[in-house]
C-alpha positions as CSV (number, residue, x, y, z in Angstrom):
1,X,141.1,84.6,46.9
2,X,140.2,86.7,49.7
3,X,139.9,85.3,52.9
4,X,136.6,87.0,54.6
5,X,136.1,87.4,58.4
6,X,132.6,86.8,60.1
7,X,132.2,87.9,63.2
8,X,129.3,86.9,65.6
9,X,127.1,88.9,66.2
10,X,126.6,89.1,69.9
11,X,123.5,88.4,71.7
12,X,121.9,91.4,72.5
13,X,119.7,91.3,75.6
14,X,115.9,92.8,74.8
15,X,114.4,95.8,76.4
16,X,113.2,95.6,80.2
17,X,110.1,96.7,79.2
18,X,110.2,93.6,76.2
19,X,110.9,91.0,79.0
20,X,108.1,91.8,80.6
21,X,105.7,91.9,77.8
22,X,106.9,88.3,77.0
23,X,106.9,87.5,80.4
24,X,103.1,88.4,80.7
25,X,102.5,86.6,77.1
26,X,103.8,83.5,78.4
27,X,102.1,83.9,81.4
28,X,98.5,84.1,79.0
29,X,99.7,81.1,77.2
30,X,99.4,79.1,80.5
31,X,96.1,80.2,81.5
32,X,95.0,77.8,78.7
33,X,96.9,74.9,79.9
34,X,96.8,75.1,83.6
35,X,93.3,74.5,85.0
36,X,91.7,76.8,87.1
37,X,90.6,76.3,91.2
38,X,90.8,77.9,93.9
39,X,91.3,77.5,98.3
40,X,88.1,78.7,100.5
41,X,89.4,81.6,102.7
42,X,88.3,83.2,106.0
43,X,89.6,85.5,107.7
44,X,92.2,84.9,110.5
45,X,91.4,87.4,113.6
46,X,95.2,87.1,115.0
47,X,96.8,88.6,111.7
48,X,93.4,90.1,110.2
49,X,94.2,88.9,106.9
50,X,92.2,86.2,104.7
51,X,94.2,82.6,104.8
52,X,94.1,80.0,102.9
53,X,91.6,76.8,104.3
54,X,94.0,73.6,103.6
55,X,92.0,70.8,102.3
56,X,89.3,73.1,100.8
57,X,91.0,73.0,97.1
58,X,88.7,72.8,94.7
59,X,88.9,72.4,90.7
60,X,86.9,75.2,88.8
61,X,84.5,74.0,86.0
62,X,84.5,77.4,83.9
63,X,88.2,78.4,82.8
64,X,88.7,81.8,82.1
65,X,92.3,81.9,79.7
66,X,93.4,85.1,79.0
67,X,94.4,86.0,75.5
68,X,95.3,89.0,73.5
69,X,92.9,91.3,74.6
70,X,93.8,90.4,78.1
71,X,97.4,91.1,78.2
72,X,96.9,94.9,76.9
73,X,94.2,95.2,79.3
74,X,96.5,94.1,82.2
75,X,99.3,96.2,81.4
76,X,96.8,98.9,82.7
77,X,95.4,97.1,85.4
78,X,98.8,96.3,86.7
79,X,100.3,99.9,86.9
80,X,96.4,101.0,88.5
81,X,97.1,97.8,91.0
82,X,100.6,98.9,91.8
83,X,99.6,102.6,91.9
84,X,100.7,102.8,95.8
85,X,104.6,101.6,95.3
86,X,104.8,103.8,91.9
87,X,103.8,106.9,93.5
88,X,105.8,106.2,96.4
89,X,108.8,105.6,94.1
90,X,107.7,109.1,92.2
91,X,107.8,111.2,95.5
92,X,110.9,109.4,97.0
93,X,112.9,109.6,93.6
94,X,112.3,113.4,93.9
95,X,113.9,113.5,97.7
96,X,117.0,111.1,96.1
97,X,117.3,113.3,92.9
98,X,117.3,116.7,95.1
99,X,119.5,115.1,97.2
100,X,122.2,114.7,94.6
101,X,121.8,118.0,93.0
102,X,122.4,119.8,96.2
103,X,126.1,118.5,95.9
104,X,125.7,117.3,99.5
105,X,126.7,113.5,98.6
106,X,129.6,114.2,97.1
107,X,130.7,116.3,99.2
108,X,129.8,114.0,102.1
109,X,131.6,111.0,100.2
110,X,134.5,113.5,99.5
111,X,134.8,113.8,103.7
112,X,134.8,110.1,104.4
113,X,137.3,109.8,101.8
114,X,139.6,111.8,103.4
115,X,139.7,109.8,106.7
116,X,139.2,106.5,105.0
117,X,142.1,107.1,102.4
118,X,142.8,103.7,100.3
119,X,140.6,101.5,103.2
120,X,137.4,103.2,100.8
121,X,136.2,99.5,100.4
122,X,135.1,100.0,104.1
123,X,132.2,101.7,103.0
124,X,130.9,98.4,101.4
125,X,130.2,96.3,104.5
126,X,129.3,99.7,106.6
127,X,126.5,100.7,104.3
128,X,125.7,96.5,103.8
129,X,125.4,95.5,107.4
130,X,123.4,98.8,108.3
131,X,120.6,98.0,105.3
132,X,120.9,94.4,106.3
133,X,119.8,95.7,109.8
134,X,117.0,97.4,108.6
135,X,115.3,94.3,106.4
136,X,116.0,91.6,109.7
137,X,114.3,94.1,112.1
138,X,111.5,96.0,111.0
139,X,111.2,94.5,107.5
140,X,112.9,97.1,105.6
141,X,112.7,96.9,102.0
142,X,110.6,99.0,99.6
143,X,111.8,102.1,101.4
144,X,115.3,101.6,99.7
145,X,114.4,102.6,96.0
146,X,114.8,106.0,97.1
147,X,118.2,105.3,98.8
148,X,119.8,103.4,95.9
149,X,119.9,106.0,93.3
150,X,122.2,107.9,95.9
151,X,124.1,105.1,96.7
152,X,124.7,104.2,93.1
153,X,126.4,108.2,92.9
154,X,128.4,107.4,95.9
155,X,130.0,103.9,94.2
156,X,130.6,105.6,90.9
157,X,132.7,108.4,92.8
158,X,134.5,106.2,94.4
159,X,135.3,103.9,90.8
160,X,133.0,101.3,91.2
161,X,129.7,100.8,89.0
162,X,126.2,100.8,89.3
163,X,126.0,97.2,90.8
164,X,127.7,97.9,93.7
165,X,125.4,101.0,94.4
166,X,122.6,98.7,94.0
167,X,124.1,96.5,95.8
168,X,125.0,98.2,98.7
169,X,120.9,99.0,99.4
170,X,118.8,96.3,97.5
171,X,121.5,93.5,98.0
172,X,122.1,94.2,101.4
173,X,118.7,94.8,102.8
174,X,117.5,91.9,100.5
175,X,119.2,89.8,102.6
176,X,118.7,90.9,106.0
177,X,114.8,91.0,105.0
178,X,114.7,87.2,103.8
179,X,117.2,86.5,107.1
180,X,114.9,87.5,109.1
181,X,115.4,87.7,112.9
182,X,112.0,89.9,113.8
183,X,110.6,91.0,111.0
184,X,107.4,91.6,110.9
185,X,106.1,90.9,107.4
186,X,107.6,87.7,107.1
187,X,108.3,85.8,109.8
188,X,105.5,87.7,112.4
189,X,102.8,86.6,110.1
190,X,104.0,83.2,109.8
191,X,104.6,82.7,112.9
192,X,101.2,83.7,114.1
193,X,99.2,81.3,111.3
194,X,101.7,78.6,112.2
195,X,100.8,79.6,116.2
196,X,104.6,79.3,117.7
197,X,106.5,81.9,119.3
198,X,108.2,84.4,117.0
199,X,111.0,84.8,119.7
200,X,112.3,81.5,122.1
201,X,115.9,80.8,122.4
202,X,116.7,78.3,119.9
203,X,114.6,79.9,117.2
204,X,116.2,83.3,118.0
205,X,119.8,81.7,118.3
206,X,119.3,80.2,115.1
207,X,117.9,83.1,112.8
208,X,121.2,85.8,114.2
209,X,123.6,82.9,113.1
210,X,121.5,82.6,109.5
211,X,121.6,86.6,109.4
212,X,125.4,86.4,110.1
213,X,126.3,83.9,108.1
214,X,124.1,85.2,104.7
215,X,125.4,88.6,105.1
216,X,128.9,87.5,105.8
217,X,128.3,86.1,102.3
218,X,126.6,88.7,100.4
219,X,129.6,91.3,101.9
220,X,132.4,89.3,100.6
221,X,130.9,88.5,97.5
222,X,130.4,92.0,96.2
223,X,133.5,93.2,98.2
224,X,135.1,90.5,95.8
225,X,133.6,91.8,92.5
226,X,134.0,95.7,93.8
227,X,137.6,95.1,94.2
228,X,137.9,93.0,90.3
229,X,136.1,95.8,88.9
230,X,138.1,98.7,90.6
231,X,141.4,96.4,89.3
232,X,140.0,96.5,85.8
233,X,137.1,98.6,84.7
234,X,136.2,95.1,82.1
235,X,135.3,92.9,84.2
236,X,132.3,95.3,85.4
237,X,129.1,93.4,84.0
238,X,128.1,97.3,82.7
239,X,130.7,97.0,81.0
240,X,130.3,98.3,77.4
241,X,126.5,100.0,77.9
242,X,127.4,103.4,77.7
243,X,124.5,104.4,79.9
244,X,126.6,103.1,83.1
245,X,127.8,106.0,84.5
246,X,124.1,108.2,83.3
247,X,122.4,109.2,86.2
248,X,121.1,112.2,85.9
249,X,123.5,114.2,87.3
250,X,127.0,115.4,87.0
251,X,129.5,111.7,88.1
252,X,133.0,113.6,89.6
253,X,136.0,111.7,89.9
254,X,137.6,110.4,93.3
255,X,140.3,113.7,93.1
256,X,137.4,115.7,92.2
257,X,135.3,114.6,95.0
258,X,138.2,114.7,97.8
259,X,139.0,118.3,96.9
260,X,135.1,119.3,97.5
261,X,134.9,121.6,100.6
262,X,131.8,120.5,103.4
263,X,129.9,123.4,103.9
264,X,127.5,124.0,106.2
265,X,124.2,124.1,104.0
266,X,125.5,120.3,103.0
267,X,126.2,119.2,106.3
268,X,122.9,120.0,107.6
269,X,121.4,118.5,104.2
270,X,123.0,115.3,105.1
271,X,121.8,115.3,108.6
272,X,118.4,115.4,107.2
273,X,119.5,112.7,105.1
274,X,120.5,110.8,108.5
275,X,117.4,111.4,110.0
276,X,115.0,110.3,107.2
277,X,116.8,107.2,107.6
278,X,116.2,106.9,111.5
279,X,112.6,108.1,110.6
280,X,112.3,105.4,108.6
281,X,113.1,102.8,110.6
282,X,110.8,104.8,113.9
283,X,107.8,105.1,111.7
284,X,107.7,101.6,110.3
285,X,109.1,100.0,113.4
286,X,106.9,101.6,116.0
287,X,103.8,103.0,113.8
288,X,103.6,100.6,111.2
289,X,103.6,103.3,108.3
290,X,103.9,102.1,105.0
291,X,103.9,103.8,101.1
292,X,101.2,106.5,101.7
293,X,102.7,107.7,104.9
294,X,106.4,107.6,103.6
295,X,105.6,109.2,100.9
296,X,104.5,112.5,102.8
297,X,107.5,111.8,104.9
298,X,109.8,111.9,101.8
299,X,107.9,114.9,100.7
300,X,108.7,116.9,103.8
301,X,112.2,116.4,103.4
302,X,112.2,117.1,100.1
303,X,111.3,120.2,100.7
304,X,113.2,121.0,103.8
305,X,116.5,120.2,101.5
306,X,115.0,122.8,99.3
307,X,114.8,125.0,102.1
308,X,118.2,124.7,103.9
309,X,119.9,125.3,99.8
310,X,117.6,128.2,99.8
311,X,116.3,127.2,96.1
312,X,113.6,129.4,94.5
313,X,110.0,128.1,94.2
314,X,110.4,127.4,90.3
315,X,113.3,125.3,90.9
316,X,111.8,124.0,93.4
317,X,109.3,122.5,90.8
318,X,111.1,122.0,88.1
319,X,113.5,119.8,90.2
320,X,110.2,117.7,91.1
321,X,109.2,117.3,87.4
322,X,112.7,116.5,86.3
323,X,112.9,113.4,88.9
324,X,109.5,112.2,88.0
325,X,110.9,111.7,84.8
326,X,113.7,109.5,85.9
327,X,111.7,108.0,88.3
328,X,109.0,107.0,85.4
329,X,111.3,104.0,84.0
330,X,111.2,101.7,87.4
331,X,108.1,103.3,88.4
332,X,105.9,101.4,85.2
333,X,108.6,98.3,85.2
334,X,106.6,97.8,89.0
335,X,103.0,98.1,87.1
336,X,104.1,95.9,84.2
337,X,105.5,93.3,86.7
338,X,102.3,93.5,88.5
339,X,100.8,93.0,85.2
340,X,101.7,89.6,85.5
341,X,99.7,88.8,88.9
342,X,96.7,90.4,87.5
343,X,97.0,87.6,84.4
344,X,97.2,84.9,87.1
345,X,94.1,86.3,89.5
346,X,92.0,87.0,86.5
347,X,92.6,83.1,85.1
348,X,92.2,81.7,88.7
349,X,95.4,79.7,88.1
350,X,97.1,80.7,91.6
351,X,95.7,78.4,93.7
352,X,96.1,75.7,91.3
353,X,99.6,76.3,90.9
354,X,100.1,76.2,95.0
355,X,98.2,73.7,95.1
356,X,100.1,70.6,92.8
357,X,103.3,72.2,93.9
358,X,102.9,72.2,97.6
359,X,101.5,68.6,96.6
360,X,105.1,67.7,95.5
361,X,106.6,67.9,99.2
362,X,104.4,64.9,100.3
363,X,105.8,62.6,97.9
364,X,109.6,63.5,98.7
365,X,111.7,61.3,101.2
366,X,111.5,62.1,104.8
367,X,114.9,63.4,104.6
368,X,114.3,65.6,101.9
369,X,110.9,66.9,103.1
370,X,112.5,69.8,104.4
371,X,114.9,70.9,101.3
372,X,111.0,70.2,99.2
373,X,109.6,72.8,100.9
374,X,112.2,75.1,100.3
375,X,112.7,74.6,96.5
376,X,108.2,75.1,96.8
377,X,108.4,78.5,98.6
378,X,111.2,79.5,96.1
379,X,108.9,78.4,93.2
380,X,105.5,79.9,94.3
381,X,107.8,83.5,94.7
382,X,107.4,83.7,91.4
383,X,103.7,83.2,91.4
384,X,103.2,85.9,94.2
385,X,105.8,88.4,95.3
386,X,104.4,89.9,98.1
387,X,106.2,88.6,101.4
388,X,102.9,89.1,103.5
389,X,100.9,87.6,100.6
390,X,102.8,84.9,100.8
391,X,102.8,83.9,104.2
392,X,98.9,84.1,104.0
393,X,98.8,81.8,101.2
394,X,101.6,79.4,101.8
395,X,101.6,79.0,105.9
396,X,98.0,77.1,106.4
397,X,98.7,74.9,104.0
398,X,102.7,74.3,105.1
399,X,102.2,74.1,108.4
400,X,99.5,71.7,108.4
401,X,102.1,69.4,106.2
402,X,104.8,69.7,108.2
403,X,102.8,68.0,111.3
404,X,101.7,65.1,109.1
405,X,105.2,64.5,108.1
406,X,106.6,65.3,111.3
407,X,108.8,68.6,110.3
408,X,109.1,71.2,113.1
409,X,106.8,74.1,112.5
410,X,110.0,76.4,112.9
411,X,111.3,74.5,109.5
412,X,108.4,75.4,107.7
413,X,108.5,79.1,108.6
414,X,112.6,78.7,108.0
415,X,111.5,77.2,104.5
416,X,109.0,80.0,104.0
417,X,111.3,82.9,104.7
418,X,114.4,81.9,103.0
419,X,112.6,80.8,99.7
420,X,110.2,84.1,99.7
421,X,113.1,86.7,100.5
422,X,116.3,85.4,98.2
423,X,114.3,84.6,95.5
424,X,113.6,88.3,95.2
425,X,116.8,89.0,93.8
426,X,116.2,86.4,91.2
427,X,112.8,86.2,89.4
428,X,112.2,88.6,86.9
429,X,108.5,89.4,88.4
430,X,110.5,90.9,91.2
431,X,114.2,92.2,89.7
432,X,111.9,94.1,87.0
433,X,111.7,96.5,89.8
434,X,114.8,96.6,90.8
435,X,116.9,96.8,87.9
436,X,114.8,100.0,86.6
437,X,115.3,101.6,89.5
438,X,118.9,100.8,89.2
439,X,119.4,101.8,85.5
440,X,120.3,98.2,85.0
441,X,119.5,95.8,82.0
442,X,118.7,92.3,83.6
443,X,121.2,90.4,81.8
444,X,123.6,92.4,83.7
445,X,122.0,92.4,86.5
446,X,121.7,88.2,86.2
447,X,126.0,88.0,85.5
448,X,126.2,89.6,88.7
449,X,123.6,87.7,91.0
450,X,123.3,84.2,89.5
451,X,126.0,82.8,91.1
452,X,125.5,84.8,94.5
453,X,122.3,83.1,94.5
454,X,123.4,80.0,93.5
455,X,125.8,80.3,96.9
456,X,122.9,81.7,98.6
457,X,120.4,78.8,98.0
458,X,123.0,75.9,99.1
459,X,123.9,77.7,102.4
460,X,119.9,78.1,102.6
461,X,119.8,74.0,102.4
462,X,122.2,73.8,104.7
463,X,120.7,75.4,107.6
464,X,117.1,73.6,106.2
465,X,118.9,70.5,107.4
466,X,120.7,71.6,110.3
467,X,117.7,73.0,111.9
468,X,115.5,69.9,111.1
469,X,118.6,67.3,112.4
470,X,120.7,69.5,115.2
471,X,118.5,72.3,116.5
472,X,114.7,71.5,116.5
């Protein structure tokens, strides 16, 4: 008798787009079990944005639950919601993609190379540290999709995969952004509803040793899985999709690269590269520009890489049309997340949820007030994404709390930051996003991160309770 072998079949991650169509379903199955309610608002003259009035919670007698008809509708309305970050991602894909065909990168990687030798690796807490700038300063964040599809080219060249590119942008300015020190979207508007100073000496002290200590993290961690996967090519979490090295353009090899001559059309392209970065940062920093602006700003470098490569006026376009076809994957992943929010608003469910989970803090210990209010503003993240949105949402109602049970006010906007910021590399309503624009299934994506944000969440308690017992 023949002895027959069954194997097991592995499980097979869905489609991105699948995951967020069950997401959204899900999402319509609650609309008929969570009631409906909703805060009174006003609108705050020091931010100018409509807050939250604590105490004015009120149950809804009409439910409106979203069913079938609903969750098509939304996948529309999300994409027409999200219509500012998708375009941006559409014109700042084209800059990335033109970028790449020029040859420039590689040839730029090929250069550094050269005087790095085997120290390569360097690369990773360079490019970290300088995106991790960017997100504690002036909130950088959104402005990186373009970046990371260039960044990916650059770890694939030098045998890494298409997590570390990622990394090296979204990771690293991820964390500077929820680590705040000044930015502006986060901890400015907080700061304002919660009336304290943004800047003071212990405050300020306190956020650069969080910054240090989460990016100090974040750097080893993917130094660590850079260097497994450079060791052996296996242990990569792409491992197996044979999409992993697919990005639209022509991977070389680390000999291949290194033997690439600089010439002088490149090295002016990358000095345009350069300065859209330092635009970036003058123009959000200083101005306050955001999608629509950068997107003519990517435009014009777009087309002054065209110019310095001397490339016709056809290719010109048909370079544009290619890279709004790679650019169309992440660029509906953003409206279908969105999708999601528009579920929520429509069924009036937001507030409600805010409102029984905030309620949880006030029934916690007084020692474990603080760590209550961080698992809350890691929990609502889900519920609303937006940083800014957030804070408007979240801070007149924490803040409030954290007088009556004695919590400094600097806990609460602590709480807020860290469990809005991290939590963005985590919930599928936000790494939807990401992991399009990265070329990256989420399973993979989750192999990688889970356990960095598992770190990342414990070191986030820490400071919770060394801020509440040592420092304020």
């Amino acid at each position: 008798m023949e002895e027959t072998i069954k194997t097991k079949k592995q499980f097979k991650m869905p489609h991105a787009f699948a995951i967020m169509c069950i997401i959204i379903l899900l999402m319509c199955v609650l609309t008929y079990i969570i009631p409906p309610g909703e805060y009174q608002r006003q609108l705050d003259e020091v931010t100018g944005r409509e807050l939250v009035v604590p105490g004015t919670f009120q149950y809804l007698d009409e439910a409106n639950p979203q069913g079938l008809w609903a969750f098509v509708r939304s996948l529309y309305s999300g994409c027409v919601d999200a219509a500012d970050i998708i375009f941006f991602i559409v014109f700042a894909t084209a800059y990335a993609y033109l970028l790449q065909t020029t040859g420039a990168l590689n040839a730029m990687t090929g250069a550094l190379l050269r005087k790095l030798g085997r120290k390569d690796y360097l690369l990773i807490p360079i490019f970290m540290t300088l995106f991790g700038l960017g997100g504690t300063s002036f909130g950088m964040y959104e402005e990186t999709y373009a970046l990371i599809p260039a960044f990916i080219a650059i770890a694939l060249t030098m045998g890494y995969d298409r997590v570390v590119g990622g990394g090296l942008c979204f990771v690293g300015v991820a964390t500077g952004f929820a680590a705040a020190i000044l930015n502006p979207f986060t901890i400015g508007i907080a700061s304002a509803i919660a009336k304290v100073p943004l800047v003071g000496p212990k405050i300020t002290l306190f956020r650069i040793a969080a910054f240090i200590c989460f990016m100090a993290l974040t750097i080893w961690y993917t130094m660590r899985y850079a260097a497994r996967i450079k060791k052996d090519p296996t242990r990569s979490v792409m491992y197996g999709d044979p999409h992993a090295r697919d990005i639209g353009v022509d991977v070389l090899s680390r000999e291949q690269v290194v033997a690439l001559p600089f010439t002088t059309a490149q090295k002016i392209t990358i000095a345009g590269f350069v300065g859209l970065i330092i635009a970036l940062g003058i123009t959000v920093g200083i101005y306050g520009w955001y999608l629509e602006q950068l997107s003519g700003l990517f435009l014009c470098f777009f087309i002054f890489t065209a110019l310095v490569n001397k490339m016709k006026l056809d290719d010109i376009c048909s370079h544009f049309v290619r890279s709004a076809e790679i650019a169309m994957f992440g660029s509906l992943l953003v409206g279908f997340a969105r999708s999601v929010n528009v579920i929520m608003e429509d069924a009036n469910i937001i507030d409600t949820a805010v409102y029984n989970i905030a309620n949880l803090v006030q029934n916690l210990p007084g020692w474990a007030q603080g760590i209550g209010m961080l698992i809350v503003q890691n929990i609502v993240n889900f519920f609303i994404p937006s940083g800014s949105g957030q804070a408007a949402v979240m801070m007149p109602i924490m803040s409030p709390l954290a007088d009556a049970i004695h919590l400094p006010q600097e806990i609460a906007i602590t709480a807020y930051q860290f469990g809005d910021g991290f939590s963005n590399m985590f919930w599928p309503t936000a790494v939807a996003t990401e992991c399009g624009i990265m070329g990256i299934a989420m399973n993979r994506w989750y192999k990688f991160i889970t356990p960095l944000f598992g770190m990342m969440f414990l070191l986030q308690a820490v400071f919770i309770v060394v801020g509440t017992v040592f420092v304020f």
